[in-house]
Kinemage of the C-alpha trace (Angstrom):
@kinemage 1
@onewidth
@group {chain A} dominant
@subgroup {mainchain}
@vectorlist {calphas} color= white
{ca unk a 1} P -5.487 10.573 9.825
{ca unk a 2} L -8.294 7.612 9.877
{ca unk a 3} L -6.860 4.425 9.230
{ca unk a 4} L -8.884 1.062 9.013
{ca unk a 5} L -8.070 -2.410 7.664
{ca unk a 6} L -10.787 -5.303 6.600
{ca unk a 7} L -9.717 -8.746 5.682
{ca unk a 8} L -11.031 -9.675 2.208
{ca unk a 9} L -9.767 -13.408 1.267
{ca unk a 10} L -6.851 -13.953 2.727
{ca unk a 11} L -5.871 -10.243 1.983
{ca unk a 12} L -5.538 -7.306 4.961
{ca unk a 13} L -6.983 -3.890 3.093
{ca unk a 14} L -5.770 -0.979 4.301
{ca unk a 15} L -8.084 2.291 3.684
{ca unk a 16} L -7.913 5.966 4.238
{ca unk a 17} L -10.538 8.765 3.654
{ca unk a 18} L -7.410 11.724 3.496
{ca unk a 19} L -7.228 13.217 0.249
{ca unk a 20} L -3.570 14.006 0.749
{ca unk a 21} L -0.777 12.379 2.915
{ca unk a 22} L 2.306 14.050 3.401
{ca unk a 23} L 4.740 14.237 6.079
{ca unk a 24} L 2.584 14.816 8.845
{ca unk a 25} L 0.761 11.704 8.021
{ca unk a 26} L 4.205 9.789 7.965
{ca unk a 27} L 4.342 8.703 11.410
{ca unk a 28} L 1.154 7.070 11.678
{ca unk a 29} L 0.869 5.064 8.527
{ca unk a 30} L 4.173 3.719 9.284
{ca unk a 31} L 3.391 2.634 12.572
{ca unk a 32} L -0.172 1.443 11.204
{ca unk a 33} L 1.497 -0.879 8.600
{ca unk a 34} L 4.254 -2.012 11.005
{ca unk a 35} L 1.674 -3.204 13.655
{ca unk a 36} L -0.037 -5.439 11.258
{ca unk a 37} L 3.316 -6.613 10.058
{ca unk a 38} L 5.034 -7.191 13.229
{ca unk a 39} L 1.026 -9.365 13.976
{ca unk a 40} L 2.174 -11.550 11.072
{ca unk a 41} L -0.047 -10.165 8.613
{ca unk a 42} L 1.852 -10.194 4.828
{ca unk a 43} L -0.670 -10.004 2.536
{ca unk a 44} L -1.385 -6.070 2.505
{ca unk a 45} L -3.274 -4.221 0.097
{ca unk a 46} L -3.112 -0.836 0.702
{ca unk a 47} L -6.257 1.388 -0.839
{ca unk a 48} L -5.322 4.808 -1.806
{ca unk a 49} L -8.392 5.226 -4.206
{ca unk a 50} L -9.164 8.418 -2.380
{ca unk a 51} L -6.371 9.636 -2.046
{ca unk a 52} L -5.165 12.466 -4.729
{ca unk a 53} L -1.723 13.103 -3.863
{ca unk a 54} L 1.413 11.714 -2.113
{ca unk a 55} L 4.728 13.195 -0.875
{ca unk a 56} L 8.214 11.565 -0.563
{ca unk a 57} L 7.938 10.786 2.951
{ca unk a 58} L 5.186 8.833 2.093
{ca unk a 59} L 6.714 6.795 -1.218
{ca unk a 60} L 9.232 5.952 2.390
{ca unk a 61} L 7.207 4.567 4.008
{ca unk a 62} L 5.524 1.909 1.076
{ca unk a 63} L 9.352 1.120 0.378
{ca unk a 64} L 9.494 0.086 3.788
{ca unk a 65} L 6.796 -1.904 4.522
{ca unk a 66} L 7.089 -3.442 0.562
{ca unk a 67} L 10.639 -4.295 1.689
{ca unk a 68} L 9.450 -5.912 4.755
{ca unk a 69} L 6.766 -7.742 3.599
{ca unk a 70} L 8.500 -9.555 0.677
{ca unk a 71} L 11.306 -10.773 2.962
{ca unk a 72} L 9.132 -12.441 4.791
{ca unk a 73} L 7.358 -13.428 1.370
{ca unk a 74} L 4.632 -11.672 1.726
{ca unk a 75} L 2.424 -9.251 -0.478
{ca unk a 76} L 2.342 -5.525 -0.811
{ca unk a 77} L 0.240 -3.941 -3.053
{ca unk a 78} L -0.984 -0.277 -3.413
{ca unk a 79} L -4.510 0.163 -5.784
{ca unk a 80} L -4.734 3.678 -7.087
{ca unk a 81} L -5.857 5.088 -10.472
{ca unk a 82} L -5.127 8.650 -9.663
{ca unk a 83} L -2.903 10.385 -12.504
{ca unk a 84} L -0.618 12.351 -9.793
{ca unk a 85} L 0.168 9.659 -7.653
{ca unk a 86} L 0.965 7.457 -10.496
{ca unk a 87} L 3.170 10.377 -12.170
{ca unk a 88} L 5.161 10.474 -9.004
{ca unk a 89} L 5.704 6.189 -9.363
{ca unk a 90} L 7.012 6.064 -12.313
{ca unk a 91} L 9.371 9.483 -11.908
{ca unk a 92} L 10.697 7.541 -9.069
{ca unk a 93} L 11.054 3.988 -10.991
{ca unk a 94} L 8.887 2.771 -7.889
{ca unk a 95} L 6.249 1.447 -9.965
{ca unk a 96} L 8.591 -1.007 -11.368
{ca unk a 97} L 9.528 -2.348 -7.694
{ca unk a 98} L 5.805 -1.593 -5.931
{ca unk a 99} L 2.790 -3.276 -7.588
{ca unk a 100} L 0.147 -1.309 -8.485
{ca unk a 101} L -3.234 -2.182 -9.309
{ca unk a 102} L -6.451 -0.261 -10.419
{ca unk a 103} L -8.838 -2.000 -8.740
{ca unk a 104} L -9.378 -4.451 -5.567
{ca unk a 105} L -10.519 -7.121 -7.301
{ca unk a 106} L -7.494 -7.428 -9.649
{ca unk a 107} L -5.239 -7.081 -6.438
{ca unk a 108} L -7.191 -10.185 -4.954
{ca unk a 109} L -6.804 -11.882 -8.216
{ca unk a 110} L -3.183 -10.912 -8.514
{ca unk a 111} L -2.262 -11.803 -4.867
{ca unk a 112} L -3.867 -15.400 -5.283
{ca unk a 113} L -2.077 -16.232 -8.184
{ca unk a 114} L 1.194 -14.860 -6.327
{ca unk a 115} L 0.371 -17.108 -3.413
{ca unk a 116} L -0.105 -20.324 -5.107
C-alpha cells in the first residue's frame, strides 16, 4: 500500500493510489495516521478519491484516528464521492460522526472555518 501526505494550508493530505483497502491494508494506514498524529499534526484530510471500496477494518481505523484527533481538537476529514464507500457511511451512522467532503477544496474551506 503507497501512502503519501502533502501539506496544503495548514492541512496534512493524506493520499492513496489502492483501489480497495481492506484488512490487509489495516496495519499500515493505522500506523501511517498515528505517526503524523503522535508528530502533532491534527489537521488531516484523508483523500480516498481513488479509492472504490472500504471494509470494516478500515471504517476502524478512521474512528480511531477521528477520535484522536478531535481530543486533541484537531481535524479529521475523509473526501470521497464514491457511491459504495458512502453506502457503507451512512449504514454505519459514521457519516454523521466522520465528515465527509466531495472535494479538497471544500475540506480546506471547511477546516478553516472550523479553525477560526
Amino acid at each position: 500500500m503507497q501512502l503519501s501526505v502533502r501539506e496544503e494550508n495548514q492541512f496534512h493530505v493524506v493520499t492513496t493510489e489502492e483501489a480497495v483497502l481492506s484488512n490487509k491494508h489495516q496495519v499500515k494506514l493505522k500506523g501511517y495516521l498515528s505517526n503524523l498524529i503522535d508528530e502533532g499534526f491534527l489537521n488531516i484530510i484523508l483523500d480516498f478519491a481513488n479509492v472504490k471500496s472500504i471494509d470494516s477494518s478500515i471504517l476502524g481505523v478512521l474512528m480511531l484516528a477521528h477520535n484522536r484527533v478531535r481530543k486533541q481538537d484537531g481535524t479529521f476529514q475523509l473526501i470521497t464521492t464514491q457511491p459504495q464507500i458512502l453506502f457503507v457511511l451512512e449504514a454505519t451512522n459514521l457519516n454523521r460522526i466522520l465528515p465527509v467532503r466531495d472535494s479538497l477544496e471544500v475540506a480546506i474551506e471547511w477546516g478553516k472555518e472550523k479553525l477560526k
